[in-house]
C-alpha positions, -999 to 999 in steps of 0.1 A, spaced: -367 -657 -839 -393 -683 -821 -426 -671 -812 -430 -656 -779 -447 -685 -759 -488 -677 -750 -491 -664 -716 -518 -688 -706 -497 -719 -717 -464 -701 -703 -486 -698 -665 -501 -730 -662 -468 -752 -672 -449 -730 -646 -472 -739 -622 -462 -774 -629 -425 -772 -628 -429 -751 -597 -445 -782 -582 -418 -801 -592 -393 -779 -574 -413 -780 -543 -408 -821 -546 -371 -812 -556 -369 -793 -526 -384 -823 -505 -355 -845 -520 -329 -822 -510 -337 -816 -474 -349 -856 -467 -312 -867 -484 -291 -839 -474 -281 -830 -508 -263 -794 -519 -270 -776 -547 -254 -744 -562 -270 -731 -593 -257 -699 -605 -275 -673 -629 -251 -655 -649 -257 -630 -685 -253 -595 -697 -274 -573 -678 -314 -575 -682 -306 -607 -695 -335 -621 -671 -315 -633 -644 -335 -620 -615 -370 -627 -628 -362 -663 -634 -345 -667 -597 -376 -653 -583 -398 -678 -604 -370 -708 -593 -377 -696 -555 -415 -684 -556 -428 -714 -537 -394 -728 -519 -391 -726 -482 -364 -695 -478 -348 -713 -449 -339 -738 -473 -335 -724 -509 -322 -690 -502 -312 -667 -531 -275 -654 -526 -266 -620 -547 -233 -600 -529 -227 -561 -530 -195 -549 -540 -167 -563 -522 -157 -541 -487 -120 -529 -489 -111 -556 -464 -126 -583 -493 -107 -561 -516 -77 -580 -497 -88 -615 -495 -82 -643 -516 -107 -637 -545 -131 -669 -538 -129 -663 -500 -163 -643 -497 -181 -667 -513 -173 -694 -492 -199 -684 -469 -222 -688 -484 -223 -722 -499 -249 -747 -489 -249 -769 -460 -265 -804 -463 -303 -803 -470 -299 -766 -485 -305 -750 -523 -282 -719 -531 -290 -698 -561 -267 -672 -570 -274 -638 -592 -242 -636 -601 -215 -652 -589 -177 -656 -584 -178 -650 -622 -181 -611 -618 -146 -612 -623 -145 -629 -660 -173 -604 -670 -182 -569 -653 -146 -567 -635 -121 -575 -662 -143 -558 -686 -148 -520 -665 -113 -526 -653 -123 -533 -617 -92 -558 -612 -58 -563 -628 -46 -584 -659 -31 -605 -635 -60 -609 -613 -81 -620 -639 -56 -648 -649 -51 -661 -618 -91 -663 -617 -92 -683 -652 -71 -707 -641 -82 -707 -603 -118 -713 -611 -121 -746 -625 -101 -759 -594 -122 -740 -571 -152 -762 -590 -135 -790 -591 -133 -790 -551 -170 -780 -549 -184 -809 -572 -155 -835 -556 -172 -831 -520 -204 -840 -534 -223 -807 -544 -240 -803 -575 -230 -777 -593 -252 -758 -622 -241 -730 -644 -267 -713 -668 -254 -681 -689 -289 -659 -698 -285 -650 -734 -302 -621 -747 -298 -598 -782 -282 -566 -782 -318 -549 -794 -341 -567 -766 -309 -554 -739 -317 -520 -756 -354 -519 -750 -358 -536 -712 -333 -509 -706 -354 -481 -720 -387 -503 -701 -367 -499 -671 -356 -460 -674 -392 -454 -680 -404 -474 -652 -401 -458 -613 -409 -489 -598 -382 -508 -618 -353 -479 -622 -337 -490 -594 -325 -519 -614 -308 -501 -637 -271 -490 -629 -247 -468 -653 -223 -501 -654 -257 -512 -671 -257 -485 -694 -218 -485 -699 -224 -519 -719 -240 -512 -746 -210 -494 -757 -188 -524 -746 -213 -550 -758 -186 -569 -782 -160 -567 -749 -185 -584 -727 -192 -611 -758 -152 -618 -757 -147 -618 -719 -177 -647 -720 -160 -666 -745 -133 -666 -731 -148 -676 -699 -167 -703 -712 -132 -718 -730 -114 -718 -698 -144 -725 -672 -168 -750 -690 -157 -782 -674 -170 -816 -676 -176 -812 -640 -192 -782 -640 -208 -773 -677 -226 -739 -689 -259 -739 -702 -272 -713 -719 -307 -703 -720 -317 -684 -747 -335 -656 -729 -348 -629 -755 -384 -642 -748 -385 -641 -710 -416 -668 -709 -394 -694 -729 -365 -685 -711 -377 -691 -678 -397 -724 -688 -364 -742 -705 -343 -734 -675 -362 -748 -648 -369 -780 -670 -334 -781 -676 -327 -778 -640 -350 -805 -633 -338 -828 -656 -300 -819 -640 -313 -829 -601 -318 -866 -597 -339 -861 -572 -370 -892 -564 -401 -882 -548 -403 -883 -509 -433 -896 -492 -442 -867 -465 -464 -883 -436 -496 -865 -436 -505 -838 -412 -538 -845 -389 -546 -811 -379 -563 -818 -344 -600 -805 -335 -597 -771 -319 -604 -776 -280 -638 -759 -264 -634 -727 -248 -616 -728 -217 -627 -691 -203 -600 -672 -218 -610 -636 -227 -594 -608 -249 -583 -581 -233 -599 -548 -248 -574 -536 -276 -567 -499 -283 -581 -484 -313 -549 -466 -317 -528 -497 -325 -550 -510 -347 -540 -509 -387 -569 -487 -402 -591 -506 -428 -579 -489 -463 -592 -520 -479 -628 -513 -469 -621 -472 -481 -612 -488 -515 -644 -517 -516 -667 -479 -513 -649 -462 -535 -653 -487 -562 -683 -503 -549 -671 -537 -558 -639 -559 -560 -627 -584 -586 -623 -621 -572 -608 -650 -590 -630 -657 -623 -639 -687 -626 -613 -696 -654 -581 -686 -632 -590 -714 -603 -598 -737 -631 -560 -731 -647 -543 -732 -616 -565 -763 -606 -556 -776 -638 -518 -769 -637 -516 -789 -603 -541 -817 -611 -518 -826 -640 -486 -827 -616 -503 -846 -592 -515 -873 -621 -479 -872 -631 -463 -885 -596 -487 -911 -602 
């Protein structure tokens, strides 16, 4: 097993790539391009932490993170892609989906949620669906999260013990570590009937969360041939003198009590940024900066 990655290295190249993504972003909207990428894996594979890294400083109105509850009994009825539609990007957008149309090779065939015949007709339905997708001009990026049956075992056990992270553990989620050699044959599977020249997996290797989340959004990167776009600068005018206006008197009632200020007493002091954290981040952006140069 590799290393796990130093946390200090692991923040400040982040802070790079997420630059990058911001200038990816820029590309997108100024050209009009769509993207898809979907995040699939086993559960507590990583999936969500790394979409919320992907997304952390992307404009929602135009990178928007798509991840669908269990069909309604009316989607029950409708042609098996149908849902999704919706929700594919419009020119200028990014869509990043936690799970995707692929529920149905993985969770559903494996728990039984839809019929032998269903699942079938979705292996051989898929890579046309794709096909379409990538033939009207969207680029499409697949990355299956990897992750060993003993690091599954303990972020499940992290999240049981954790109350502000139970919620993301389901019994489904529990049911596979019983079924884990089910789930590894319903993904190769998959992977023989849905990894298309047009539309290839990747898989991340995602036992070390740091690693994990750093090789994808390189990859990504590297997949999106995207060009920096020159943003005309913003001249942010001289606020005008004073031209008699006068706030009305405001209501002590409405106003949102200072718990801060309760905390700043009780402790009698409060941490700010040392010294060494602005000089990391500085760092981190400095050396994106020298890099568009």
């Amino acid at each position: 097993m590799s290393a796990r990655m130093p946390k200090r290295l692991y923040e400040d190249e982040l802070k790079v790539l997420q630059a990058r993504l911001v200038d990816m972003q820029a590309w997108v909207q100024a050209t009009g391009a769509r993207i898809i990428v979907i995040f699939e894996g086993r559960d507590a594979a990583g999936k969500g932490s790394t979409i919320n890294r992907v997304a952390q400083y992307l404009n929602p109105r135009v990178t928007r993170t798509v991840a669908l509850p269990t069909p309604t009994e009316r989607e029950k009825t409708q042609w098996y892609f149908q849902r999704y539609i919706p929700h594919l990007p419009a020119a200028g957008e990014i869509v990043l989906m936690d799970r995707s149309w692929y529920n149905r090779a993985g969770v559903e065939h494996v728990m039984g949620y839809c019929t032998n015949a269903e699942y079938h007709r979705f292996l051989h339905q898929a890579p046309i669906f794709e096909r379409m997708l990538v033939e009207d001009g969207i680029l499409l990026l697949k990355y299956w999260f990897s992750v060993s049956d003993v690091e599954q075992e303990v972020r499940f056990r992290s999240r049981n013990d954790d109350p502000m992270r139970r919620w993301k553990l389901s019994p489904n989620d529990v049911v596979s570590i019983t079924k884990w050699e089910d789930y590894s044959r319903a993904k190769d599977t998959m992977f023989v009937h849905t990894d298309i020249p047009e539309a290839p997996w990747f898989e991340v290797d995602n036992d070390d969360k740091r690693r994990g989340r750093i090789n994808m959004i390189h990859h990504l990167l590297s997949r999106i041939p995207y060009t920096l776009v020159e943003r005309e600068p913003i001249d942010i005018p001289d606020r005008p003198g004073s031209g008699g206006y006068e706030r009305p008197p405001r209501d002590p009632a409405t106003i949102v009590p200072d718990y801060a200020a309760e905390l700043l007493h009780k402790h009698g002091k409060h941490r700010l940024p040392s010294d060494g954290d602005r000089d990391g981040e500085a760092a981190a952006i400095a050396q994106h900066e020298d890099a568009k140069r």
